[in-house]
MDAnalysis code that builds the backbone (N, CA, C; Angstrom):
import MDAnalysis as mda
import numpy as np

u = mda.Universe.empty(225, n_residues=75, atom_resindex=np.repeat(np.arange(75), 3), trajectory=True)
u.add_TopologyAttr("name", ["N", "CA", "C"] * 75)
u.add_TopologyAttr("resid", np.arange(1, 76))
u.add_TopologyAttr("resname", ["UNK", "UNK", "UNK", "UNK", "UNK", "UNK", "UNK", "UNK", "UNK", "UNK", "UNK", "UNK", "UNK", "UNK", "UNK", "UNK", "UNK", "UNK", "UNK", "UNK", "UNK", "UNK", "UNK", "UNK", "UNK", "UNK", "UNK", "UNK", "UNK", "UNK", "UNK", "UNK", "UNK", "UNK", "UNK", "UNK", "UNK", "UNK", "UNK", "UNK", "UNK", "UNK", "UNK", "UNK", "UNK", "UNK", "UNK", "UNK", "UNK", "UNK", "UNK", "UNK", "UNK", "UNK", "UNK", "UNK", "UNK", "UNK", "UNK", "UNK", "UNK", "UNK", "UNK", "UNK", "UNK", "UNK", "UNK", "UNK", "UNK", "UNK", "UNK", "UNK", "UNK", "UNK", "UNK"])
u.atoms.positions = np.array([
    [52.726, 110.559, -13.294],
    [53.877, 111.365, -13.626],
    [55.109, 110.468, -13.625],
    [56.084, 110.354, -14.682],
    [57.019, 109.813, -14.545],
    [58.410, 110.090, -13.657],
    [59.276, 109.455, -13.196],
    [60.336, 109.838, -12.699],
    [61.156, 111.340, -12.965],
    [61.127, 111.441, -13.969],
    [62.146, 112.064, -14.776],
    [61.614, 113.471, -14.572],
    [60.134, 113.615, -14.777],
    [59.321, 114.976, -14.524],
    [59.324, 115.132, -12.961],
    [58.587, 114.135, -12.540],
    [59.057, 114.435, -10.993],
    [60.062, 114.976, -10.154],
    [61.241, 114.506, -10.508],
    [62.732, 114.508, -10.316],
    [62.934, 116.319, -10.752],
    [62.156, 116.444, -12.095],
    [62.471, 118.280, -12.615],
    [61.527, 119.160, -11.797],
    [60.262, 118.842, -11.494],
    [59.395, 119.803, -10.802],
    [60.627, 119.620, -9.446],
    [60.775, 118.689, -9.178],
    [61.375, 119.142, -7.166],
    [62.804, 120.059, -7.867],
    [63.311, 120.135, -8.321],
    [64.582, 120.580, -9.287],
    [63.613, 121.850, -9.057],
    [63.564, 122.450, -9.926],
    [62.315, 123.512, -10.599],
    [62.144, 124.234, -9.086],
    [61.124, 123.488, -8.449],
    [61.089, 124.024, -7.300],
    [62.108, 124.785, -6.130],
    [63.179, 124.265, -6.250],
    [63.867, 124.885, -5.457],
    [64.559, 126.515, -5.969],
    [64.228, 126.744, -6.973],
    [64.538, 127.690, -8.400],
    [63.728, 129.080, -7.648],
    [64.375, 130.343, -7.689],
    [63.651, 131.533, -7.555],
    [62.392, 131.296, -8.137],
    [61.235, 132.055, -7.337],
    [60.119, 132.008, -7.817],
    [59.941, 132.440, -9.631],
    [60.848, 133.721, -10.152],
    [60.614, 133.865, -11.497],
    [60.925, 133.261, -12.272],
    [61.816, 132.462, -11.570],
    [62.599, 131.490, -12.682],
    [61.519, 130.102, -13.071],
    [60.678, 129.731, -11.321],
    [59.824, 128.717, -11.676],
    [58.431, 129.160, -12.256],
    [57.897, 130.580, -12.590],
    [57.095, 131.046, -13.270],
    [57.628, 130.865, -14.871],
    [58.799, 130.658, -14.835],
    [59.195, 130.827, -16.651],
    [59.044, 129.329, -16.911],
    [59.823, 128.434, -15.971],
    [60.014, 127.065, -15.998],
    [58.162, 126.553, -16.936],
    [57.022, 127.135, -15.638],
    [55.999, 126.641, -15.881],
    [55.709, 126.858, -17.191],
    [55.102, 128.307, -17.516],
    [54.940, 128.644, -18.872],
    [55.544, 128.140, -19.677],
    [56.877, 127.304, -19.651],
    [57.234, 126.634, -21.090],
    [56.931, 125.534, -21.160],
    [56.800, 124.563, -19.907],
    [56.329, 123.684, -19.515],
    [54.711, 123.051, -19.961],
    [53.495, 124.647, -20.000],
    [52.477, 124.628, -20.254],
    [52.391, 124.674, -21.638],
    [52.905, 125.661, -22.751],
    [53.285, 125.716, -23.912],
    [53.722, 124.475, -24.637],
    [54.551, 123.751, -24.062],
    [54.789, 122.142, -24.765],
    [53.735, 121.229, -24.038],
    [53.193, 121.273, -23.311],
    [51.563, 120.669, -23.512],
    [50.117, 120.901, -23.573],
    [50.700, 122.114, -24.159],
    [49.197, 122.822, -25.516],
    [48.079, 123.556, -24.300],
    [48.668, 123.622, -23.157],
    [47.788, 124.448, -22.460],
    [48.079, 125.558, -21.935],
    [48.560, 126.623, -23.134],
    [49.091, 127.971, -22.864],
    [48.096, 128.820, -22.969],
    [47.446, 128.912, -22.126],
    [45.937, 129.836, -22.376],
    [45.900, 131.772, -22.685],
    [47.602, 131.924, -22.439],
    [47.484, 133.286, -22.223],
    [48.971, 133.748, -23.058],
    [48.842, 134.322, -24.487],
    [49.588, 134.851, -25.153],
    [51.422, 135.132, -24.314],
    [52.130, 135.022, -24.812],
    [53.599, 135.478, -24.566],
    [53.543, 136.939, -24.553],
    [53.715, 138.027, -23.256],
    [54.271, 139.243, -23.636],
    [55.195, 139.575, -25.280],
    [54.670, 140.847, -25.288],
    [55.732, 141.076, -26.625],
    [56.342, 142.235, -26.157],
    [57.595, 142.282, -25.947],
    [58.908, 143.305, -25.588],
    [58.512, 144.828, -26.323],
    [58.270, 145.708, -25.922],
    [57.667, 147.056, -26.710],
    [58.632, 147.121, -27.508],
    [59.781, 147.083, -27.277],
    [61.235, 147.083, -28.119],
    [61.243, 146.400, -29.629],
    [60.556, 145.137, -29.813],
    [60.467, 144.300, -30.340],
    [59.122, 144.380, -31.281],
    [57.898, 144.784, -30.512],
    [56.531, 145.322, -30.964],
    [56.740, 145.295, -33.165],
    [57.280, 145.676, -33.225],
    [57.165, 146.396, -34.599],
    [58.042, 145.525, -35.470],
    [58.790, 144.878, -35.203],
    [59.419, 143.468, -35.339],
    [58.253, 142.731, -35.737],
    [57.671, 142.080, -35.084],
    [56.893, 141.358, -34.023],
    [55.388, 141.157, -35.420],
    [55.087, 142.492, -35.176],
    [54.036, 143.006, -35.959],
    [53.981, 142.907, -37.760],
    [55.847, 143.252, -38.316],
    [56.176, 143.481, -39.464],
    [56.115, 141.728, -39.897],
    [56.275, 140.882, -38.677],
    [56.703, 139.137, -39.060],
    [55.156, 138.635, -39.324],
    [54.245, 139.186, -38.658],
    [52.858, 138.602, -38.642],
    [52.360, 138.725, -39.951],
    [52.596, 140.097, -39.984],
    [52.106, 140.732, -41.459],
    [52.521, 139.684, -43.109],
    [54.186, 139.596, -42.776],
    [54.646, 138.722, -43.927],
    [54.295, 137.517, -43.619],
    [53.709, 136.750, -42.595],
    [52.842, 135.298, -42.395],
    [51.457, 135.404, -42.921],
    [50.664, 136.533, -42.793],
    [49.489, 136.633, -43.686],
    [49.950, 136.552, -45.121],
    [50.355, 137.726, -45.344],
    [50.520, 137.585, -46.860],
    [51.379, 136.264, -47.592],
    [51.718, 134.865, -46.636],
    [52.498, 133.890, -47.134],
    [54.201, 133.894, -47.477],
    [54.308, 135.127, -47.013],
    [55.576, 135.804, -47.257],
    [57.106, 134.846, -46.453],
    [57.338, 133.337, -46.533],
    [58.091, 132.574, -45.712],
    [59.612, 132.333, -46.663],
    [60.487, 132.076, -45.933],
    [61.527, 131.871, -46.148],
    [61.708, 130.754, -46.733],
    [62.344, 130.375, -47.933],
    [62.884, 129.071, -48.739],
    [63.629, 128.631, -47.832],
    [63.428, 127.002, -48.117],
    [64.448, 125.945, -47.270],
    [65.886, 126.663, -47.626],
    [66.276, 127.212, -48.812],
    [67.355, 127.173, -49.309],
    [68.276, 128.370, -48.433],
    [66.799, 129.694, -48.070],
    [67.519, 130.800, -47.750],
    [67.487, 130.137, -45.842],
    [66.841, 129.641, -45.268],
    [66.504, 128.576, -43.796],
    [67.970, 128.455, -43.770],
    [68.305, 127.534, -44.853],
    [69.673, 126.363, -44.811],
    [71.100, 127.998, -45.030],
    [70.920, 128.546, -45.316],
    [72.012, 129.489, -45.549],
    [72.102, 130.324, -44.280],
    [71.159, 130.751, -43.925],
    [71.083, 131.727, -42.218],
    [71.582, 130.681, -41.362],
    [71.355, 128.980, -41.402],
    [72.041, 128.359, -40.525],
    [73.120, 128.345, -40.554],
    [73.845, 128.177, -41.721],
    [75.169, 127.808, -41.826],
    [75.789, 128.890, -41.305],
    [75.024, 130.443, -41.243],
    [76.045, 131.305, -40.590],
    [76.216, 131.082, -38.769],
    [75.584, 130.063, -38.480],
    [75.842, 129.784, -37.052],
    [76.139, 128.262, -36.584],
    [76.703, 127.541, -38.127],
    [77.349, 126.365, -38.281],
    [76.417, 125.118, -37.767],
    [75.384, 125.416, -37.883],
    [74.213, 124.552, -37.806],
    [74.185, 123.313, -39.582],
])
């Protein structure tokens, strides 16, 4: 383990327990060993569901329309 990770787990650690349950899971997710799906917000569900749907059918956003939704947040 390098310094730098070391240095964040004792960091991390001192962190409310939920906070170091979130820490982990993103932690596990950026090294491909997320074995157990992300909750989906019931709120969100149908969102969620309507985005999957337009990823089957290939249904993705042009760089052009990407590059225009950024600029509304000056990206």
């Amino acid at each position: 383990m390098t310094k730098l990770l070391d240095h964040a787990v004792k960091v991390a650690g001192t962190l409310p327990d939920d906070v170091q349950d979130e820490i982990a899971r993103l932690m596990l997710a950026l090294a491909g060993d997320d074995k157990e799906p992300e909750p989906v917000d019931p709120d969100h569900l149908d969102a969620v569901l309507e985005g999957l749907e337009q990823a089957r059918a290939g249904k993705f956003a042009s760089r052009a329309e990407v590059a225009r939704t950024l600029s509304r947040f000056g990206e």
